[in-house]
C-alpha positions as CSV (number, residue, x, y, z in Angstrom):
1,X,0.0,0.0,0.0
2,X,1.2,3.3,-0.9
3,X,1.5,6.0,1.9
4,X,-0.6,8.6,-0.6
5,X,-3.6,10.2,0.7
6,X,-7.1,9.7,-0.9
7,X,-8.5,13.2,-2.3
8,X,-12.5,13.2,-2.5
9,X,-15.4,15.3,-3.6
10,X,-18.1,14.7,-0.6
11,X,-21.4,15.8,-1.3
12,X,-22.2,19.1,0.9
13,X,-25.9,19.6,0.1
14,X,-28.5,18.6,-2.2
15,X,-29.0,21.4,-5.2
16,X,-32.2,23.5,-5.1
17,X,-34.6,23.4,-8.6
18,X,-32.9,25.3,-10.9
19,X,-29.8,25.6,-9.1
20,X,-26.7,26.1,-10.7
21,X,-24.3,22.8,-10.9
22,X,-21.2,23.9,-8.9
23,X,-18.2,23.2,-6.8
24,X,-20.2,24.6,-3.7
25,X,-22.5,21.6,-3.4
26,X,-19.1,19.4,-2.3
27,X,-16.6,19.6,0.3
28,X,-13.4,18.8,-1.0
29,X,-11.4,16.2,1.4
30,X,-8.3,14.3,1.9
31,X,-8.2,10.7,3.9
32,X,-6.7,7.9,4.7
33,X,-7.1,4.6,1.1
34,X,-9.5,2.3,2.6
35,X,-8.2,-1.5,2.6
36,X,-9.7,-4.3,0.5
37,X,-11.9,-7.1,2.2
38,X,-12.2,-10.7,1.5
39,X,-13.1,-10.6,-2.3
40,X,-12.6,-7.1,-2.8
41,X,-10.0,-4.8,-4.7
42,X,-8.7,-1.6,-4.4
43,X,-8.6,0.6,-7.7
44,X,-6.7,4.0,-8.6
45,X,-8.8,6.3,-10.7
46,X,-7.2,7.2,-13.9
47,X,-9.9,9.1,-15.6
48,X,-13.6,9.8,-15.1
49,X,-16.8,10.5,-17.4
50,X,-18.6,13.7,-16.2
51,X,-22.1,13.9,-17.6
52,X,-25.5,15.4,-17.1
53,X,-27.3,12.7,-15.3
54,X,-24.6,13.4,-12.3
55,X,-26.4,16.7,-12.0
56,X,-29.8,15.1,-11.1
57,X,-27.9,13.3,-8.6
58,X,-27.7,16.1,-6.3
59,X,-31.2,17.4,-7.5
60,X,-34.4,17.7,-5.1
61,X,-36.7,18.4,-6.9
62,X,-37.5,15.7,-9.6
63,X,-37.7,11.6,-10.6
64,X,-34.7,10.5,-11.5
65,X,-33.7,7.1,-12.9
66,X,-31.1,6.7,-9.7
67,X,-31.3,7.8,-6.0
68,X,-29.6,10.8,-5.0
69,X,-26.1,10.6,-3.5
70,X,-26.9,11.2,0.2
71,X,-25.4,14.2,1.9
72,X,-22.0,13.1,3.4
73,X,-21.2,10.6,0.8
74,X,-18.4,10.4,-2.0
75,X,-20.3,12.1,-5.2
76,X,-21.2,9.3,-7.5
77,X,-19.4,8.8,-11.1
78,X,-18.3,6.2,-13.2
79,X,-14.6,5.9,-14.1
80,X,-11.9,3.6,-15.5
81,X,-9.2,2.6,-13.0
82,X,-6.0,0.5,-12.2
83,X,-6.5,-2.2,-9.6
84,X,-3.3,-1.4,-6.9
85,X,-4.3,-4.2,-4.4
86,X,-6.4,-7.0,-4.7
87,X,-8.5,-9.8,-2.2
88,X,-10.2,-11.5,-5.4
89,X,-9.0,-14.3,-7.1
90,X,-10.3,-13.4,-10.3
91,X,-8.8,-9.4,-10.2
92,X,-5.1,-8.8,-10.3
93,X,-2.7,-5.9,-9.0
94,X,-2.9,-4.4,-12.5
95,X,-5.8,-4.7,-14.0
96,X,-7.7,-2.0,-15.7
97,X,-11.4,-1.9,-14.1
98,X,-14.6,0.0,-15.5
99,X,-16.8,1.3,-12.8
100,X,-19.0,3.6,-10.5
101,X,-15.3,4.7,-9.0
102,X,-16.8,8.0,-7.3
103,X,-15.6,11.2,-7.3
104,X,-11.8,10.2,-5.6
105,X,-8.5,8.8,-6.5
106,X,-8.8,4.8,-4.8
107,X,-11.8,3.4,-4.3
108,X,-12.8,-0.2,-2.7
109,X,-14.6,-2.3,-5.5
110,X,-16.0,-5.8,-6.2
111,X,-17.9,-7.2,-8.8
112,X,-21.6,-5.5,-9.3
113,X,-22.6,-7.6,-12.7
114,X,-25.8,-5.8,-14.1
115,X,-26.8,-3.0,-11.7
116,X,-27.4,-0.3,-13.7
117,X,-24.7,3.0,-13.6
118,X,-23.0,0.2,-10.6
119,X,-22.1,-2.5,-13.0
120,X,-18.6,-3.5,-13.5
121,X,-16.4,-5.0,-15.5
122,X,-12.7,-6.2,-15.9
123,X,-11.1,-4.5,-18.9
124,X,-9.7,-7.2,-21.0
125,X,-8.0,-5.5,-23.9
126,X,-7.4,-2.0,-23.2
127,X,-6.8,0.5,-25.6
128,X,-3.9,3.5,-24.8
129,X,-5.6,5.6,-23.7
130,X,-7.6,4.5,-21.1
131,X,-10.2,7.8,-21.7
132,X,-11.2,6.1,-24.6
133,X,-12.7,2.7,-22.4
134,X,-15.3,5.5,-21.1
135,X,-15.6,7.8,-24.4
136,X,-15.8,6.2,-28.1
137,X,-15.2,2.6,-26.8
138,X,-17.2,3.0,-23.7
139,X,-20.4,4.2,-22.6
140,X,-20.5,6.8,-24.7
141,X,-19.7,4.9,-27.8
142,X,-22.3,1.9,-26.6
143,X,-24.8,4.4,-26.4
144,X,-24.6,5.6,-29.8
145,X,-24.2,2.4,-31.3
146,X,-27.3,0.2,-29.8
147,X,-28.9,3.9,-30.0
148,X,-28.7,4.1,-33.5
149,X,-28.7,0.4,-34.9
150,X,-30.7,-1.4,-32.3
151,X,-33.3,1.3,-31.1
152,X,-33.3,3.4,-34.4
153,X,-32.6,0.5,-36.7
154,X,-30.5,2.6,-39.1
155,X,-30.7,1.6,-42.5
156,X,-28.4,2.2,-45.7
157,X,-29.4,4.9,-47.3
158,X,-31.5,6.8,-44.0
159,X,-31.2,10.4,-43.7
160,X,-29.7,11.2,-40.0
161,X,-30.5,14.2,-37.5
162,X,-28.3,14.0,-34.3
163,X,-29.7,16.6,-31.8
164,X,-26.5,18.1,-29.8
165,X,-24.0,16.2,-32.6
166,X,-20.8,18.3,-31.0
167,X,-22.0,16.5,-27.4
168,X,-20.4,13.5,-25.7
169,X,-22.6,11.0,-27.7
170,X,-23.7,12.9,-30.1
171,X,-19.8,13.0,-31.4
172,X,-19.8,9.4,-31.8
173,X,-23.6,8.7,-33.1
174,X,-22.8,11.1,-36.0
175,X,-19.7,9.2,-37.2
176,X,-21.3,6.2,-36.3
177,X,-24.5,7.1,-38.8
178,X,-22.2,7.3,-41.6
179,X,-19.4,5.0,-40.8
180,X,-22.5,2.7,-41.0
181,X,-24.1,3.3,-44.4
182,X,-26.4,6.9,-44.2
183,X,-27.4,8.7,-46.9
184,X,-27.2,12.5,-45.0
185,X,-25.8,13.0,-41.3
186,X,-26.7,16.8,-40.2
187,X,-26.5,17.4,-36.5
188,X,-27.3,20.9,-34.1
189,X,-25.4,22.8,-32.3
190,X,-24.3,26.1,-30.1
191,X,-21.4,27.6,-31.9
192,X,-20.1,28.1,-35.1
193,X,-16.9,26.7,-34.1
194,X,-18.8,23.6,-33.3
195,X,-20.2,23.4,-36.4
196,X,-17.5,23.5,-38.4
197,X,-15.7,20.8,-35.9
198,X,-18.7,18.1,-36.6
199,X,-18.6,18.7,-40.7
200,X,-14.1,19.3,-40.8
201,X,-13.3,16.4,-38.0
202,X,-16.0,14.5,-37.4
203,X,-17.5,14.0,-41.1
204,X,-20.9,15.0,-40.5
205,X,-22.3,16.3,-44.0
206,X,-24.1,19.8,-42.5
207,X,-24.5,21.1,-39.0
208,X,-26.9,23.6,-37.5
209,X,-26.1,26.7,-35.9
210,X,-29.2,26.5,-33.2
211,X,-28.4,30.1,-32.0
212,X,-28.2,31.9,-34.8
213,X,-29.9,30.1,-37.8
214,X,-33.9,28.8,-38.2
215,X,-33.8,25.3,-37.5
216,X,-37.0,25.0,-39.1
217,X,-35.2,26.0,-42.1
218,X,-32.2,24.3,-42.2
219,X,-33.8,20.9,-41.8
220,X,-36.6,21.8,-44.7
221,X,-33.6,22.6,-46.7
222,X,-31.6,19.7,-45.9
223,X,-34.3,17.2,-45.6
224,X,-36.8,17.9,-48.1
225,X,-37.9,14.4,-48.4
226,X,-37.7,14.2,-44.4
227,X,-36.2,12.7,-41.8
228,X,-35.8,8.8,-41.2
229,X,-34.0,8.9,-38.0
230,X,-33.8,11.5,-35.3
231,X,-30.7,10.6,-32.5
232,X,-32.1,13.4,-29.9
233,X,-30.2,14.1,-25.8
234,X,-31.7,17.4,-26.4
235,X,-35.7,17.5,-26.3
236,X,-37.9,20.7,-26.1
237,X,-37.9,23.1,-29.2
238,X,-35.4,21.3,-31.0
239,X,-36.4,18.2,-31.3
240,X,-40.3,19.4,-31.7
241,X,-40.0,21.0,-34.7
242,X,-37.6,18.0,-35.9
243,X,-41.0,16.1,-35.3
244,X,-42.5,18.3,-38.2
245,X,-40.0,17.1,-41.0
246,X,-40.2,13.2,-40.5
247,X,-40.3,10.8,-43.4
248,X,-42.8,8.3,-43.8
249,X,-41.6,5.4,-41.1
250,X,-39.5,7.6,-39.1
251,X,-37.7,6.6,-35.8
252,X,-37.0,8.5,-33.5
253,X,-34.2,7.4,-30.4
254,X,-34.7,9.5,-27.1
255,X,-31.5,9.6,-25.5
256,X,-31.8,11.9,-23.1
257,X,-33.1,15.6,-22.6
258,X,-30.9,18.4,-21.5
259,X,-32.5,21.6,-22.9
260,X,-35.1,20.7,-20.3
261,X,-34.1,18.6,-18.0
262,X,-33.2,20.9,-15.3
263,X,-35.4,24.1,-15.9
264,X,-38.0,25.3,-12.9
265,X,-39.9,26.6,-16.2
266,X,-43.8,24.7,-16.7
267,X,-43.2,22.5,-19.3
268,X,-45.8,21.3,-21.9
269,X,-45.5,18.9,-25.6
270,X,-44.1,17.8,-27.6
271,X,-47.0,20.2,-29.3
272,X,-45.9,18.7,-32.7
273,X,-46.5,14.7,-31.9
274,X,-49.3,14.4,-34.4
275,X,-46.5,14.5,-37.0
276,X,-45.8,10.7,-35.6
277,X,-49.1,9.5,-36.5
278,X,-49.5,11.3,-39.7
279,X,-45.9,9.4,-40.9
280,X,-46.3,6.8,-39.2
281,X,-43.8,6.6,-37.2
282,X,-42.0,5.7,-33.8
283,X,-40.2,7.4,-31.0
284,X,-38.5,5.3,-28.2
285,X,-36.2,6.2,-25.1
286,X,-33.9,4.0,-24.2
287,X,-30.5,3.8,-21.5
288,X,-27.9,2.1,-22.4
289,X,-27.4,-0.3,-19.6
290,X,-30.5,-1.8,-21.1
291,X,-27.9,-3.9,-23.5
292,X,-25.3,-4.8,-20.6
293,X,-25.4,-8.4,-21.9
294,X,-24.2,-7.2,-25.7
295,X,-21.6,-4.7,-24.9
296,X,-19.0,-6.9,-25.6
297,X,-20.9,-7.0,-29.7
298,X,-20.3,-2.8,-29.7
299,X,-17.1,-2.9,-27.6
300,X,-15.6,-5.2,-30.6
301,X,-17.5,-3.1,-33.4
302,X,-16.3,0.0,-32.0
303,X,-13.0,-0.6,-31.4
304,X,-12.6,-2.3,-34.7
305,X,-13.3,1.4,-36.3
306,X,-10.8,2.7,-33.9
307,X,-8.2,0.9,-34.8
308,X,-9.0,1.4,-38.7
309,X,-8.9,5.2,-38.4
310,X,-13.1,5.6,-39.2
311,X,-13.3,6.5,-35.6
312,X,-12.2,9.4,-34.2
313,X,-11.7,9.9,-30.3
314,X,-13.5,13.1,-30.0
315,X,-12.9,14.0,-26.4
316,X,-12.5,17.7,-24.2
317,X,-10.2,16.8,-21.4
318,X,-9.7,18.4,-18.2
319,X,-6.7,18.1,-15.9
320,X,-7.1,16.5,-12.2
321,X,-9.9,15.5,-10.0
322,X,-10.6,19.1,-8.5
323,X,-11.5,19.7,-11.9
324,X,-14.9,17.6,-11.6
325,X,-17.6,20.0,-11.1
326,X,-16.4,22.6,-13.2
327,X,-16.3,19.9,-15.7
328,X,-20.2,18.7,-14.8
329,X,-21.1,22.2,-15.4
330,X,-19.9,22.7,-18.4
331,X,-22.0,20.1,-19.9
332,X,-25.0,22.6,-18.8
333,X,-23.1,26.2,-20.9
334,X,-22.1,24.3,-24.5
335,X,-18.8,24.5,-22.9
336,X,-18.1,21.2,-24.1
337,X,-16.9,19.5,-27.2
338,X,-16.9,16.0,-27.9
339,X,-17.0,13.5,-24.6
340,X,-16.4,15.2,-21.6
341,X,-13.3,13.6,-19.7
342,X,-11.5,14.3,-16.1
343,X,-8.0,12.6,-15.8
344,X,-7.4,11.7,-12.8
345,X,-3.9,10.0,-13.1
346,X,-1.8,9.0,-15.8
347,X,-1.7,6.1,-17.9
348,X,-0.3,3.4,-16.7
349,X,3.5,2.9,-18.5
350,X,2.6,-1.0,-19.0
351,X,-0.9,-2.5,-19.9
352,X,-1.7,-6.2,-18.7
353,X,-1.1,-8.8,-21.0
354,X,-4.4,-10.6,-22.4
């Protein structure tokens, strides 16, 4: 055991509606690393995955799909790791683990299986570097793939809309859409910058300046014969006037819902969800731990169009675990481009062998 000291974000206080995501919810501690049990292991964060939902976390004031991290507690997040000490037979000093690590540099762990944000999972063949295992070939990447090819059923030839395409998923779903055979790929976003970062790196075909340009437009003029797929983390305005240019047999993949997600604003529609019946089409939500059993189908997938230079590991970094809620909040101002990361550590200077 190493004589280093373990740095944690503890939650402070739950958020108030419409509160602001900030550093001021945590206090910021350093203790003693816990030891492993009987059939436990100790892991080192390397990097962690901020995202939206870790907001609602903290949140009083609405359903959410996972309790709230009670005051006094290590702030929940999931993370890719280095096992530094082991009690389980079947997890080695070395290993690179996937996990709900928490907001802290070691963390005590033991197999979870299929528990939702808490499963777990022994990384096998780890890719350099070790970000990735949570962006293109992680959960971010899973989501976009079973999102677009299981939920939305993407055919050859479908024309793509990717609601927030410069966003942690959305980065991947849009190369994903044409890596896998569509006609058209156009996705939205906040800047110009952005824009031109989805069409120059990321080989989307058009993007959407949100801010500054009709969207009702844009998609009439590049959809005139409509939409077949809609990939949408967005919601509200966006993706109800999207309802209004479907194609006949439209799907539509609801991924999550940020524009209104966190708002203390009534909310009310889609108003345009008519346009489903009149084209006959569908619109399904879906998580991605709903296909825990088959990530090792998009893991392979994935990291096969890594390796082959179709993929590109779109990610917006951030430097050190104090970092972490300035990185969450971010994810709330378009601060963000591509998947949000927070490195913890480096990577190791040897991987395990398979």
């Amino acid at each position: 055991m190493t004589a280093d000291r373990n740095r944690c974000w503890r939650v402070a206080r739950h958020s108030h509606p419409g509160e602001p995501f900030s550093a001021e919810l945590f206090d910021w501690c350093e203790e003693a690393i816990s030891e492993p049990a009987d059939g436990e292991f100790l892991v080192r964060t390397i990097c962690l995955a901020p995202g939206p939902a870790q907001r609602g976390y903290l949140d009083k004031g609405k359903e959410r799909l996972l309790e709230r991290v009670a005051v006094g507690d290590v702030m929940r997040g999931r993370g890719v790791g280095q096992i530094v000490a082991s009690r389980h037979p079947e997890y080695s000093e070395g290993d690179i683990f996937l996990g709900s690590l928490g907001w802290q540099d070691y963390s005590v762990q033991r197999p979870r299986g299929k528990e939702f944000v808490f499963s777990t999972k022994k990384i096998t063949r780890p890719i350099l570097p070790l970000s990735t295992q949570l962006g293109v070939l992680g959960q971010a990447g899973v989501t976009a793939y079973f999102g677009l090819l299981e939920v939305g059923a993407l055919k050859q030839g479908d024309r793509v809309l990717v609601t927030a395409g410069a966003g942690g998923v959305g980065s991947v779903a849009g190369q994903l859409a044409g890596i896998n055979g569509a006609d058209i790929t156009a996705g939205t976003a906040s800047t110009d910058e952005k824009c031109a970062w989805m069409c120059d790196e990321l080989g989307y075909d058009a993007a959407i300046n949100y801010r500054t340009e009709s969207v009702d437009e844009r998609l009439a003029e590049l959809f005139p014969h409509g939409i077949d797929l809609i990939f949408d983390s967005v919601g509200g305005e966006i993706l109800d006037t999207a309802l209004t240019h479907l194609a006949f047999h439209a799907r539509v993949v609801i991924c999550g819902f940020i524009a209104t997600d966190y708002t203390i604003d009534p909310l009310s529609g889609p108003i345009n969800y008519r346009h489903l019946l009149y084209k006959r089409a569908r619109m399904e939500g879906f998580v991605s731990f709903d296909y825990w059993d088959r990530y090792a189908e998009a893991e392979q997938a994935l990291a096969g169009w890594y390796r082959d230079g179709r993929l590109f590991n779109s990610e917006d970094v951030d430097q050190g675990l104090e970092k972490m809620p300035d990185a969450v909040a971010s994810l709330f101002t378009g601060g963000n481009r591509g998947v949000k990361i927070c490195r913890v550590a480096p990577d190791p200077d040897r991987l395990p062998s398979e």
